[in-house]
C-alpha positions in Angstrom: 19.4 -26.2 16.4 22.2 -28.6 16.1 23.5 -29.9 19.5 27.1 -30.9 19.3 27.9 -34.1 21.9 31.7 -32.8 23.3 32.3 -35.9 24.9 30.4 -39.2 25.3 31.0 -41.7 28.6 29.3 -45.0 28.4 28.5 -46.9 31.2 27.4 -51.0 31.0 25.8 -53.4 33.8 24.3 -57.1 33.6 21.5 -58.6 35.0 21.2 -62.7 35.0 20.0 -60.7 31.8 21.0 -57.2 32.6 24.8 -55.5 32.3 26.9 -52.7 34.9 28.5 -49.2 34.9 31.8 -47.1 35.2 34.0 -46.5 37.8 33.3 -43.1 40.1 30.2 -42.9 38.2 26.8 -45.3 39.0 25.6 -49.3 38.4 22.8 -51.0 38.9 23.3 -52.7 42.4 19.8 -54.6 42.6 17.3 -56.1 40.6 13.5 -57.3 41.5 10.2 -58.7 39.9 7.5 -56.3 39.6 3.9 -57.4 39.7 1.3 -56.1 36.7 0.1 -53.0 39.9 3.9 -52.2 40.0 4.6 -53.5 43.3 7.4 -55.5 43.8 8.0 -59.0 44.5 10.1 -61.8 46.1 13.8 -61.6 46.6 16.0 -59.1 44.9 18.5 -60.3 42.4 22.6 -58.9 41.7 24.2 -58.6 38.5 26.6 -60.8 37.4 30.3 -61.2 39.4 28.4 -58.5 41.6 31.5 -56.2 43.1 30.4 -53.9 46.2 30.2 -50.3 45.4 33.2 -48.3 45.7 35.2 -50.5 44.7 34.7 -51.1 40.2 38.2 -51.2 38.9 36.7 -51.7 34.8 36.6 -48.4 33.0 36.5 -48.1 28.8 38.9 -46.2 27.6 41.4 -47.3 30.4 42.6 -43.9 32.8 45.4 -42.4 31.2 44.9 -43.5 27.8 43.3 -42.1 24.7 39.4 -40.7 25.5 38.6 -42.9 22.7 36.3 -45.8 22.7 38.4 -48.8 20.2 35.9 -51.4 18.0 38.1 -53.5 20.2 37.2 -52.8 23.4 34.9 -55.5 25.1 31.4 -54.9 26.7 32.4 -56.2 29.7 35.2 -56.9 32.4 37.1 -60.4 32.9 35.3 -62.2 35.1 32.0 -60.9 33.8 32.3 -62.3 30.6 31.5 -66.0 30.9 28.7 -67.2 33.0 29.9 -69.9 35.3 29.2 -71.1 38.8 31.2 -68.3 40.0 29.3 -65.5 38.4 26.0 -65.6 41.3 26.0 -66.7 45.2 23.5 -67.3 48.1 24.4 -63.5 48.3 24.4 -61.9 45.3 21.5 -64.5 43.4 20.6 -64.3 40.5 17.0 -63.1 39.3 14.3 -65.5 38.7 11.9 -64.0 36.1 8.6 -65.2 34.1 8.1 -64.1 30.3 6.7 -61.1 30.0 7.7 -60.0 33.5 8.2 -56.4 34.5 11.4 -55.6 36.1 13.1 -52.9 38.2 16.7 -52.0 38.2 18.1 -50.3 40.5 21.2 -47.9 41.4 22.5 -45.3 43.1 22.7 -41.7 40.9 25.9 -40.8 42.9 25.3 -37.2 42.5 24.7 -37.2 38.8 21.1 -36.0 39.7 21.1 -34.2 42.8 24.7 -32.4 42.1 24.7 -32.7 39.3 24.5 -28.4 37.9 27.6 -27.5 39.6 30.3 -30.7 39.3 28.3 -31.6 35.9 27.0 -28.2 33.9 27.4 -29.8 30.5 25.7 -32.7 31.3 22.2 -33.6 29.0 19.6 -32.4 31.5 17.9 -36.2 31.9 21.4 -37.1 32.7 21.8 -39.3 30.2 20.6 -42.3 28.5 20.0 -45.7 29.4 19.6 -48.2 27.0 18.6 -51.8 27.8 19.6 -54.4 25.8 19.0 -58.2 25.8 20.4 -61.4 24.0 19.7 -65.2 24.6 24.0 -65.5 24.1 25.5 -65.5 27.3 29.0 -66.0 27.1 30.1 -62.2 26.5 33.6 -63.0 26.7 34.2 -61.7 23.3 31.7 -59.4 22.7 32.5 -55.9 22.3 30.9 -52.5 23.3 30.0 -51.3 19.7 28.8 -54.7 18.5 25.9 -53.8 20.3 25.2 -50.3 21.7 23.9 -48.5 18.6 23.8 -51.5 16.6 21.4 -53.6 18.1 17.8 -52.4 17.6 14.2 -53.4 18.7 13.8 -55.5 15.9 16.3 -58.0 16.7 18.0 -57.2 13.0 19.8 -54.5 13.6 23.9 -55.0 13.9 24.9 -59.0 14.0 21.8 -59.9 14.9 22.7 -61.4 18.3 20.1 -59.6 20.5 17.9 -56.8 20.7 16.8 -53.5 22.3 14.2 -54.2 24.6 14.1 -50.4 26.5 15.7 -46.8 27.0 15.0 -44.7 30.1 16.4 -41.4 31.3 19.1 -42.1 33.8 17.5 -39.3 36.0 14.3 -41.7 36.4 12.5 -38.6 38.1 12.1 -39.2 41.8 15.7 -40.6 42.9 18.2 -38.3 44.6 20.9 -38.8 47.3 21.0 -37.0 50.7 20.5 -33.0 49.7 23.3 -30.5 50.6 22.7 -30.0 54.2 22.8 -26.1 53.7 21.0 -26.1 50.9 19.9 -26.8 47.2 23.4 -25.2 46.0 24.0 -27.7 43.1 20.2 -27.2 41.5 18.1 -30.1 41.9 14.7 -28.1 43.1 15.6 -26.2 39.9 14.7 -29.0 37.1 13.4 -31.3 39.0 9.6 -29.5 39.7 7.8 -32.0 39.7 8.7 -34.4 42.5 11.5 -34.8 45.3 10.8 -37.4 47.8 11.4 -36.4 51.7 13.2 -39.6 51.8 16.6 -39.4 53.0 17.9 -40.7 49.8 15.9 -42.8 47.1 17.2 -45.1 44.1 16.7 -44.4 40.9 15.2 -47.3 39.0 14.7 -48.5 35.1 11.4 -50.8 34.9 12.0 -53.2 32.2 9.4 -56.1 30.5 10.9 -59.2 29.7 10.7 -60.1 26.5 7.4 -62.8 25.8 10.1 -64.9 23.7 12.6 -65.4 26.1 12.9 -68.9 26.3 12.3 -70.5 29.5 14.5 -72.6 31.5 17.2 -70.4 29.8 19.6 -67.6 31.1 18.2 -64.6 29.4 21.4 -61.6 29.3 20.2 -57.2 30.0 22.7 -55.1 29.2 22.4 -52.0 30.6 24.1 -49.1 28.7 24.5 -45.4 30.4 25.3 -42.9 27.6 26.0 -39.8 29.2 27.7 -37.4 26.7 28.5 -34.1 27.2 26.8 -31.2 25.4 27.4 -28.1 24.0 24.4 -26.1 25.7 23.3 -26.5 29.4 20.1 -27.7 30.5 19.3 -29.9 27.1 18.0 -33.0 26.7 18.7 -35.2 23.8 16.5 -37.7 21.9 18.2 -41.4 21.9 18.3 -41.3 18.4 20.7 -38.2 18.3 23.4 -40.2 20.1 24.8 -41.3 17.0 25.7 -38.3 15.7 29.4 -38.1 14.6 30.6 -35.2 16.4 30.9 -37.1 19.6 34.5 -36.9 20.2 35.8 -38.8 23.2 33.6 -42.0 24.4 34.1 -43.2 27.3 32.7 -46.7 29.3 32.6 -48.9 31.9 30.8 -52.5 32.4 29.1 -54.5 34.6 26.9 -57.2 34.1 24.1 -60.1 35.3 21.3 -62.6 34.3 18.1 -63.8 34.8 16.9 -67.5 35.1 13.7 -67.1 33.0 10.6 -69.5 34.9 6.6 -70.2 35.3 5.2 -67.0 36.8 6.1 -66.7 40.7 4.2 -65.2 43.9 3.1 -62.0 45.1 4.6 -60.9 48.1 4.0 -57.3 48.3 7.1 -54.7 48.3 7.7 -51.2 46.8 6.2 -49.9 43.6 7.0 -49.1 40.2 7.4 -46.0 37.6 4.3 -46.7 36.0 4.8 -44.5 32.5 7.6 -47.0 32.1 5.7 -50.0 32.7 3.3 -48.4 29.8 6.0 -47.9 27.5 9.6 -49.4 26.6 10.8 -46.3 24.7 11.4 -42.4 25.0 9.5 -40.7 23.1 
């Protein structure tokens, strides 16, 4: 069976190496080293220009516009694109990673997961995509969305060559949700999600990355995070990455964020939280 993608929204974040998301939608709001057992530590990291949530203004295509993503359109907002002393603070710091690092990024699903049947039916049933990108270039400035999502492949080669894809996840990570409908699973997250809800209040949903073991150090390495998050013509689907290239996505959508990572000798071990360990074991869906 053929699955045709009705409409496509793309979401982007950076990290001192990773990139941000869409407005009313979700974005990576913390980063942190993972040690090899998957627990993390040291300090969290932001993305880049970190803005609080709730308050994004940077959505591609524009509202009331065309639902059409342009070859034009850049990857990120303004005062994202260049990295300068404004783009990290003593607040928002950037992330201090070793080669080869594991790392977690972290964001709030916002209702994409745990209401996600009843505001979002047509929704892939993983709830989208992520794919993680990364580049030694860190001006972004000029860069546009589709100079690198779908271009840029594992390889390095793929597109203009100016970076690589380094992981994808499922945006529905399998254990995040927000606070559950106080009279009940109405929306339908007990439904698909059998295997594991926390009795947390409310949990993040995280994407576990590896540095790359050629990311040069003393250098800024650049993550761009990438939420693809089409629409589809059959309900409770999921869709492999490599089927979201197909041509009958008709309107794209995306918004951007992004960060970096100060790549450094390998760091302490001051215990925190753990882990998804199946993506510590691989970088891809399969």
């Amino acid at each position: 069976m053929k699955l045709t993608f009705l409409d496509r929204t793309v979401a982007v974040w950076l990290l001192a190496a990773l990139s941000g998301t869409a407005i009313a939608h979700s974005w990576p709001e913390q980063t942190i080293r993972l040690a090899p057992n998957g627990k993390e530590i040291g300090k969290p990291g932001a993305d880049r220009a970190h803005i609080e949530t709730g308050t994004g203004d940077f959505l591609i295509p524009p509202n009331g516009g065309e639902k059409v993503i342009k070859p034009d359109h850049k990857i990120v907002r303004d005062t994202q694109g260049p990295l300068n002393d404004a783009s990290y603070s003593d607040q928002f710091p950037m992330l201090s990673v070793a080669q080869g690092d594991f790392v977690a990024i972290k964001y709030r699903e916002n209702g994409h997961v745990s209401r996600a049947d009843k505001s979002n039916p047509e929704k892939p049933v993983n709830r989208g995509t992520v794919y993680l990108y990364g580049t030694n270039e860190n001006d972004l400035s000029n860069v546009n969305l589709m100079d690198v999502h779908l271009k840029w492949t594992s390889d390095g080669k793929g597109g203009n060559g100016k970076g690589k894809l380094i992981a994808t996840r499922n945006y529905d990570d399998g254990q995040c949700h927000e606070v559950l409908p106080s009279d009940g699973d109405f929306e339908g997250i007990v439904g698909y999600r059998k295997e594991f809800i926390s009795k947390a209040d409310s949990l993040l949903c995280q994407n576990d990355i590896q540095i790359p073991s050629d990311a040069p150090v003393g250098k800024v390495y650049t993550v761009i995070w990438v939420w693809d998050w089409s629409s589809m013509n059959e309900q409770g689907v999921a869709v492999p990455p490599a089927e979201y290239g197909a041509d009958s996505v008709l309107t794209p959508g995306a918004i951007h964020r992004r960060g970096r990572l100060q790549v450094v000798e390998a760091c302490d071990d001051s215990l925190g939280e753990t882990a998804i360990f199946k993506s510590m074991l691989n970088a891809f869906l399969k």
